[in-house]
C-alpha positions as CSV (number, residue, x, y, z in Angstrom):
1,X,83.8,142.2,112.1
2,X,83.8,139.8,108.8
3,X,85.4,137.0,110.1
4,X,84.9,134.3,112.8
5,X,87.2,132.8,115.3
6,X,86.5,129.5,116.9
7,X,88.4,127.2,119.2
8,X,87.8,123.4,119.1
9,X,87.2,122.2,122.2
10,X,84.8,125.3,122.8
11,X,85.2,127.0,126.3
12,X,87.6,126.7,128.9
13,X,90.4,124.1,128.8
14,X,93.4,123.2,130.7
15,X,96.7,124.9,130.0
16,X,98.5,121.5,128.9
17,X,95.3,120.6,126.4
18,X,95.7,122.0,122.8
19,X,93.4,123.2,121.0
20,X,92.2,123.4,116.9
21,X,92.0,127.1,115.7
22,X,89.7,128.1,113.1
23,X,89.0,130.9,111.4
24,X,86.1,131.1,109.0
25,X,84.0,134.2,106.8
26,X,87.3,135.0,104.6
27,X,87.9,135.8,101.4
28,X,89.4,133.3,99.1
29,X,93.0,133.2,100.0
30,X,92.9,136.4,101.8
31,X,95.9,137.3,103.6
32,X,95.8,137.8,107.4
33,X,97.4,138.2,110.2
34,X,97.0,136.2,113.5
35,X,97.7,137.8,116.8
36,X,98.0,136.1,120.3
37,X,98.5,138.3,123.6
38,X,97.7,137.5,127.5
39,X,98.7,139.2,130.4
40,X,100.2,137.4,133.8
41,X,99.1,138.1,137.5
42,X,101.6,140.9,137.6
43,X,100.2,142.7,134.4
44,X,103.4,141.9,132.2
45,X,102.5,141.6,128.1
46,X,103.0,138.3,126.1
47,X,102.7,138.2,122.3
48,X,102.9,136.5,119.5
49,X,101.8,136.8,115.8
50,X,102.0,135.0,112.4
51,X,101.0,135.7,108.7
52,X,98.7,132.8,107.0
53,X,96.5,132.6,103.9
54,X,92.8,131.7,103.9
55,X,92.1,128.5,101.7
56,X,89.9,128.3,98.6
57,X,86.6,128.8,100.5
58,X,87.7,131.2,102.8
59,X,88.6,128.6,105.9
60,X,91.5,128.9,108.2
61,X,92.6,125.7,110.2
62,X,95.6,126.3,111.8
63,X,95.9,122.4,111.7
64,X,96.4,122.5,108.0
65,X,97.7,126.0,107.2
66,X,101.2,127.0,107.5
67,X,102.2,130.1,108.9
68,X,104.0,132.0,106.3
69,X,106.0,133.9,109.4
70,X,106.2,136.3,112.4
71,X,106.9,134.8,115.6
72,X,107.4,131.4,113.8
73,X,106.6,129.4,110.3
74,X,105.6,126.0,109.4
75,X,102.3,124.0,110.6
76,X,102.2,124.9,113.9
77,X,98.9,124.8,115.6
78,X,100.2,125.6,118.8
79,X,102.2,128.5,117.5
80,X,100.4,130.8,119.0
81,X,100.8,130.3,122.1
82,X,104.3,128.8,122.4
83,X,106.2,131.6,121.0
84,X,104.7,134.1,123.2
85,X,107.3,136.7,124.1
86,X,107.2,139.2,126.8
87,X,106.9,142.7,125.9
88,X,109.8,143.4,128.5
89,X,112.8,141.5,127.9
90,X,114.1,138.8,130.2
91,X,110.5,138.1,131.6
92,X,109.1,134.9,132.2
93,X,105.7,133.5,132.1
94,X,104.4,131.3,134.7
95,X,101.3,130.9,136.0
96,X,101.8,132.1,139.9
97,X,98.0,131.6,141.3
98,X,96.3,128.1,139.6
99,X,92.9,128.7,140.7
100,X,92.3,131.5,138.1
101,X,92.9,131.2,134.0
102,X,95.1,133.2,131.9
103,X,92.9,134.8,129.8
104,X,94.9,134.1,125.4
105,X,93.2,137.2,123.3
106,X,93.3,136.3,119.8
107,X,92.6,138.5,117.0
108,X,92.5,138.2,113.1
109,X,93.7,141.3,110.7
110,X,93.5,142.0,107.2
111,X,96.9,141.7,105.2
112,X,100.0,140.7,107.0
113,X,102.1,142.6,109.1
114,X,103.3,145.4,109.3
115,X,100.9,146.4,107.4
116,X,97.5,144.7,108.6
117,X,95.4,146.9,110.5
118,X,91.7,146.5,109.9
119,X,90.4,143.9,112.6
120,X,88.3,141.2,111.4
121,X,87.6,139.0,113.8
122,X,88.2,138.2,118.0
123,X,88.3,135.7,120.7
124,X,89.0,135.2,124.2
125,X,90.0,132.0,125.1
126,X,90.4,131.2,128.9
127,X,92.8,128.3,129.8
128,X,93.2,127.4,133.3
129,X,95.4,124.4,135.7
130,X,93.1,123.0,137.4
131,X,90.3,120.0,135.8
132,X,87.1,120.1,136.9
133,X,86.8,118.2,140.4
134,X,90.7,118.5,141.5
135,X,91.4,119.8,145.0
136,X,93.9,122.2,146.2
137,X,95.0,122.3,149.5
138,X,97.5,123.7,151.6
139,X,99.9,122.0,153.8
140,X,101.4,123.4,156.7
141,X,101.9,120.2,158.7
142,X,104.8,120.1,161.1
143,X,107.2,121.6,159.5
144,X,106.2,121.1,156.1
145,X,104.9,123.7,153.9
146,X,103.5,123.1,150.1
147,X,99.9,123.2,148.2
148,X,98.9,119.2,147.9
149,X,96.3,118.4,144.6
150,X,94.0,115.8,144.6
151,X,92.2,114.7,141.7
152,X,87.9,114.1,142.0
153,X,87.1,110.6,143.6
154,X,87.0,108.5,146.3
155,X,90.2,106.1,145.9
156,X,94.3,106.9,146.5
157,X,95.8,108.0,143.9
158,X,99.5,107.6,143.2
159,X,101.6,110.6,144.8
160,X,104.6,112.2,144.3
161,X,106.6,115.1,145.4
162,X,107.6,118.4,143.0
163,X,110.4,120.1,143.9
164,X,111.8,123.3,141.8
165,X,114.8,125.3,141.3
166,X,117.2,127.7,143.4
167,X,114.6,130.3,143.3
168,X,112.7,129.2,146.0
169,X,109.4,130.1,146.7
170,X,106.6,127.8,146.1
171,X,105.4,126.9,142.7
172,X,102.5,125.2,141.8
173,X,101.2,125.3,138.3
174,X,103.1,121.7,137.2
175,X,101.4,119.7,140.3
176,X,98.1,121.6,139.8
177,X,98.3,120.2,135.5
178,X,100.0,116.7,137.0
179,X,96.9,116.4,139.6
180,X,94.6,116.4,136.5
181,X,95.7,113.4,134.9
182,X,95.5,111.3,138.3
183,X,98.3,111.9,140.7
184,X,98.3,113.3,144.0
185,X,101.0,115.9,144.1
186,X,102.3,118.3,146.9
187,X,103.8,120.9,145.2
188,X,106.8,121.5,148.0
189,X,108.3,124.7,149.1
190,X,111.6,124.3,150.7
191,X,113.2,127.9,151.2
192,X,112.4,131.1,150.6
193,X,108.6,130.8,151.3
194,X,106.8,131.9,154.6
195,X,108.7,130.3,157.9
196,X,111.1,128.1,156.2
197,X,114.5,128.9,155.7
198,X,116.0,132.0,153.7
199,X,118.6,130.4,152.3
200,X,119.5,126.7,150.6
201,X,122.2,126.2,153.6
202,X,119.9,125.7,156.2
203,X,118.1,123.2,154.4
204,X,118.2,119.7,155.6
205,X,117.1,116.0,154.3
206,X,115.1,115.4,157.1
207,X,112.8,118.4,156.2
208,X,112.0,116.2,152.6
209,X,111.7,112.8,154.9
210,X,108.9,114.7,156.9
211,X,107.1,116.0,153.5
212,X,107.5,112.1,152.2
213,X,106.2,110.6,155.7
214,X,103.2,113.2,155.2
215,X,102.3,111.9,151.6
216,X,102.2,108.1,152.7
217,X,100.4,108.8,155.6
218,X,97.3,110.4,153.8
219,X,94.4,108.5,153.2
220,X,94.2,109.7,149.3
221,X,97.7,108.6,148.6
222,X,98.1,105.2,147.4
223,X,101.4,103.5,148.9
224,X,103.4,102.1,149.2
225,X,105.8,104.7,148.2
226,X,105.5,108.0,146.1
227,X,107.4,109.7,143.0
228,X,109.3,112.4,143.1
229,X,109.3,114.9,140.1
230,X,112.5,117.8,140.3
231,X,113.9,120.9,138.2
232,X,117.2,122.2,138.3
233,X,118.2,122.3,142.4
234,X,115.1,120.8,142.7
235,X,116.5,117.5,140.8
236,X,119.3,116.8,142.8
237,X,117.4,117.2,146.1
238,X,115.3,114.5,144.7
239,X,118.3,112.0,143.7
240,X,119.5,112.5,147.3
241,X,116.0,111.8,148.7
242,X,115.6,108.5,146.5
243,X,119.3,107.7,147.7
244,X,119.0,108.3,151.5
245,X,115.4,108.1,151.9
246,X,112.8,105.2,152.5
247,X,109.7,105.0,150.8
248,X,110.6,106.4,147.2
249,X,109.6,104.3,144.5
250,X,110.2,106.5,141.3
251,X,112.1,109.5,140.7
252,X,112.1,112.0,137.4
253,X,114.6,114.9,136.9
254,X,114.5,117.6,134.5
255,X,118.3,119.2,134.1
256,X,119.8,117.9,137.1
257,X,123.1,117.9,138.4
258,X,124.2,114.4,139.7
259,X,126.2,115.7,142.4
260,X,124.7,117.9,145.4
261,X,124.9,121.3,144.4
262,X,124.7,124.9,145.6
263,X,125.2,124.4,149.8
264,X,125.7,121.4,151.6
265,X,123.1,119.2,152.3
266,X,122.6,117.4,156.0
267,X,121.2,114.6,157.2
268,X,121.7,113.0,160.8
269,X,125.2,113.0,161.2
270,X,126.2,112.8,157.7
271,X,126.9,116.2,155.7
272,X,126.9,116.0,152.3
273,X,129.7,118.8,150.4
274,X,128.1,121.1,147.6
275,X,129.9,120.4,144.3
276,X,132.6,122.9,144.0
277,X,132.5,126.0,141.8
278,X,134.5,128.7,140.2
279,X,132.5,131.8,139.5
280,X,135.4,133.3,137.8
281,X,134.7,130.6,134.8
282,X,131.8,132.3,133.6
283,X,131.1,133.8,130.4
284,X,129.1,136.7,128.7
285,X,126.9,136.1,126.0
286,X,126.8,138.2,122.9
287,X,123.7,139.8,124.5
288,X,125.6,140.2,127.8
289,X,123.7,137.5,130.1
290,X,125.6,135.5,132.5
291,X,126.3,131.9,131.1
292,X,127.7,129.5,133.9
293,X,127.8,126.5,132.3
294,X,131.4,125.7,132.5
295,X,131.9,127.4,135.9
296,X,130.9,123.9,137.9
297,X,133.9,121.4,138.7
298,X,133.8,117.9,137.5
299,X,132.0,115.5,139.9
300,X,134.2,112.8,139.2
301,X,137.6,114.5,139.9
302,X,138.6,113.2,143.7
303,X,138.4,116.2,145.4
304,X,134.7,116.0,144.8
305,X,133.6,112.7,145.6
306,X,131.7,113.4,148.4
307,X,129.7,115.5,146.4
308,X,128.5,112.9,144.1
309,X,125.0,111.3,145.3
310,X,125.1,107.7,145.7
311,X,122.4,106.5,143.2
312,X,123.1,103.5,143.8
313,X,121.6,102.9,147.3
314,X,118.0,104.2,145.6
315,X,115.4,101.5,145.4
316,X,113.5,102.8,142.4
317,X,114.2,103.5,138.7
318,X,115.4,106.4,137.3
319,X,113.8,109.2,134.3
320,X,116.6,111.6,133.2
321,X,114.9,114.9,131.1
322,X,117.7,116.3,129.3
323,X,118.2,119.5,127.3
324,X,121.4,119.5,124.8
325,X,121.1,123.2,124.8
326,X,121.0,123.7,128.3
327,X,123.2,126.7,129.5
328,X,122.9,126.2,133.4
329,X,125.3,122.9,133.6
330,X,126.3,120.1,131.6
331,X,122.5,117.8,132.3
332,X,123.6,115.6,129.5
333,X,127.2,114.9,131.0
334,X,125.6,114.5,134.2
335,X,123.0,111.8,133.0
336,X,125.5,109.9,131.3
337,X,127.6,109.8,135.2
338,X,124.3,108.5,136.5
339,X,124.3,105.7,134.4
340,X,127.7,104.4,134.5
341,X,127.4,104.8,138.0
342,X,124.3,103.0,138.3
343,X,125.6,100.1,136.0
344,X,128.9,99.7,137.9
345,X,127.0,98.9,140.8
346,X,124.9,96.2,139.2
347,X,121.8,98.5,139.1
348,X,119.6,99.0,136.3
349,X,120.6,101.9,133.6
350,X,117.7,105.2,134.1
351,X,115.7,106.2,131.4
352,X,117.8,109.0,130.0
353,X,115.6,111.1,127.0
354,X,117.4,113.7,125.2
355,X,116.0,117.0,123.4
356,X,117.8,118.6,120.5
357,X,117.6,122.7,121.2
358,X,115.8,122.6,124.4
359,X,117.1,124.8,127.0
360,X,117.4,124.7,130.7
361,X,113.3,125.4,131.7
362,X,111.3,122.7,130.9
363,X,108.1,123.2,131.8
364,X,104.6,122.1,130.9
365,X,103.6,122.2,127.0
366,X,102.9,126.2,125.6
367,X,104.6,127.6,128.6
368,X,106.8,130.0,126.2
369,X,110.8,129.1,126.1
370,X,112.6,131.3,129.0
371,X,115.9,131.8,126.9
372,X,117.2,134.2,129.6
373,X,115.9,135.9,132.7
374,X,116.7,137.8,135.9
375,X,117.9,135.1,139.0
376,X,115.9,135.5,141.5
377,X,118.6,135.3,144.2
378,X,121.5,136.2,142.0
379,X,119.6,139.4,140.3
380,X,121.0,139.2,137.2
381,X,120.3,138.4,133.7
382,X,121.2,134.3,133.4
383,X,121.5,132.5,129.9
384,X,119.8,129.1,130.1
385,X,119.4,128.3,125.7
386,X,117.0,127.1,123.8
387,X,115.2,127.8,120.7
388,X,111.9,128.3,120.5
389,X,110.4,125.5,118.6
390,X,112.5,122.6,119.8
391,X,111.8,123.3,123.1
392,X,108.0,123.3,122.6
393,X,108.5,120.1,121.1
394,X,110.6,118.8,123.9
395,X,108.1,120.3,126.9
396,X,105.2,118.3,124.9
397,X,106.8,114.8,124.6
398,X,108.6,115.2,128.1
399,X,105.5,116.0,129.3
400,X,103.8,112.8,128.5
401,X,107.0,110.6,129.1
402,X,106.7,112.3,132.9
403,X,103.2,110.6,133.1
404,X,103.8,107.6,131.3
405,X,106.7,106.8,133.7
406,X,104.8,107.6,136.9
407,X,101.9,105.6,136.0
408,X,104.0,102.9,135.2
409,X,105.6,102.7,137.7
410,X,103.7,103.9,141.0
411,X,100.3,103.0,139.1
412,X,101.3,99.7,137.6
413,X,99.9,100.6,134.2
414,X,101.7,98.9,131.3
415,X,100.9,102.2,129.0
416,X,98.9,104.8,129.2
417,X,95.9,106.8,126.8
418,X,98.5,108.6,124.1
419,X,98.2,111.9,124.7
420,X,96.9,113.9,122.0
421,X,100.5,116.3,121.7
């Protein structure tokens, strides 16, 4: 092989670090291809591929080069690994066991596609979710059930609570990333995993006040309260924990409804109505997924009242992640009824950050946008938007507006190290 491929920091690196790709031993100007590919725990196909040129002395940065197209165009040195697609439509790629890498091939060919064929150059590069020193362990205390990350050291460490979507299951590849830049985070299951419930309407709010109790009562998690961190579903369990719940000092949600959604929620005596629905409102996209975005009813109309979480008996401040291209509900309507709610009650506005294109998944930098996929529970193909390159954009910044928030406010830090995204 002529040419050399090198990655810049060499070796293994965490999923949410970028990295400098370099290519060197071309010809002057030589066109070539770029190709990326890993496969998931399940043996599924990702790909992606762009054309560049080699510079005057035969040197490609991707820093500094465009790519002249494929899977995207522009100077994108991250490219190759955020527009990975699946080879199987309506995949998506998550990481489902942190404590091994996905392993990125990447490969070099002479001439651009369709054409190149003659292989030049190759590297593996192995990226993985857990830094050096950080602990995973699982919880199955009481009744609560999750995997809790611990970063190296001897001291507490702010914690906080990550909740995800009407899928279920447990997920664990955001806490795992999170624990690495010094949080303690349980990654929480709350149906559909092992002896919990199978469905969202046997969940109850004193389940989440045991998994809270749990956090401030271990002796690496720093108090006097914790964070919480929620997706989708996820999100507006978390706005009803920091409403009903002691001990909740900061709470970020990424494209969450602002009324209780799905099944009702209970708590004591108190049963809290899921926002009402009408399936019958949905639409078909062009490429015949299911788009639901207009099938929810408006919180605010009386008849669903009840449903709407009282944000205003929360102690702590508020982060709103929003997508304008989300296709699952109306996140940025739903912000904005946050904070009128929150102001008419004399309560400080939330922190409400807005991304252009993003869809409905936002999930660590380079996790590839999920424009569509099959529901787990419904089993269907679901629209949730997007475009490719926006999104990565968003998941970057949201990414380090996530940390900067929690360390601010459960760590007391003013600001913290810019993050090199």
């Amino acid at each position: 092989m002529a040419a050399t491929v090198t990655l810049e920091p060499a070796g293994r690196c965490r999923w949410d670090e970028p990295v400098r790709i370099v290519v060197r031993g071309l010809a002057p100007a030589q066109p070539v291809t770029l190709r990326a590919s890993l496969r998931d725990e399940k043996g599924a196909l990702f790909r992606a591929h762009a054309r560049y040129c080699a510079d005057a002395a035969g040197l490609l940065d991707l820093e500094r080069a465009p790519a002249l197209g494929g899977s995207f165009a522009g100077l994108e040195p991250m490219g190759l690994f955020w527009a990975l697609e699946p080879e199987k439509p309506l995949l998506r790629l998550v990481k489902r066991d942190v404590q091994t890498p996905f392993a990125v091939e990447l490969e070099v060919l002479d001439g651009h596609e369709p054409e190149a064929q003659r292989l030049l150059g190759r590297a593996v590069h192995e990226r993985d979710f857990l830094a050096p020193g950080v602990r995973r362990e699982p919880v199955r205390a009481g009744r609560v059930r999750g995997t809790l990350f611990l970063p190296p050291g001897s001291k507490p460490f702010p914690g906080i609570l990550d909740l995800f979507g009407s899928s279920g299951g447990l997920c664990e590849y955001r806490a795992s990333l999170l624990a690495g830049h010094g949080f303690a985070v349980l990654a929480l299951a709350y149906f559909r995993f092992e002896d919990l419930p199978e469905h969202l309407n046997d969940v109850c709010l004193e389940y989440f006040e045991e998994a809270v109790d749990f956090m401030l009562q271990h002796p690496k998690v720093k108090g006097p309260g914790v964070g919480l961190l929620g997706f989708s579903k996820g999100g507006d369990l978390c706005l009803s924990m920091a409403s009903f719940l002691k001990g909740i000092t900061a709470t970020v949600v990424i494209n969450a409804c602002v009324a209780n959604t799905i099944a009702p929620l209970r708590y004591k005596d108190m049963i809290i109505p899921e926002l009402s629905y009408d399936l019958k409102k949905h639409t078909i996209t062009e490429s015949g997924f299911l788009n639901f975005v207009d099938i929810w009813d408006n919180p605010l109309e009386k008849t669903n009242h009840q449903s709407l979480i009282p944000l205003e008996k929360a102690q702590g401040p508020f982060l709103f992640i929003v997508s304008m291209d989300d296709h699952n509900w109306k996140s940025e309507v739903y912000a904005r009824i946050a904070s009128e709610q929150l102001q008419a009650h004399g309560k400080d506005r939330p922190q409400i950050i807005y991304y252009p294109g993003s869809g409905h998944c936002i999930d660590p930098p380079y996790f590839p946008l999920c424009r569509a996929s099959v529901h787990a529970v419904l089993g269907q193909p679901v629209f949730y938007g997007g475009e490719p390159k926006a999104h990565s954009k968003a998941q970057a910044d949201a990414w380090q507006q996530i940390q900067t928030f929690f360390h601010k406010h459960l760590n007391g830090k003013k600001s913290v190290r810019p993050s090199k995204l």
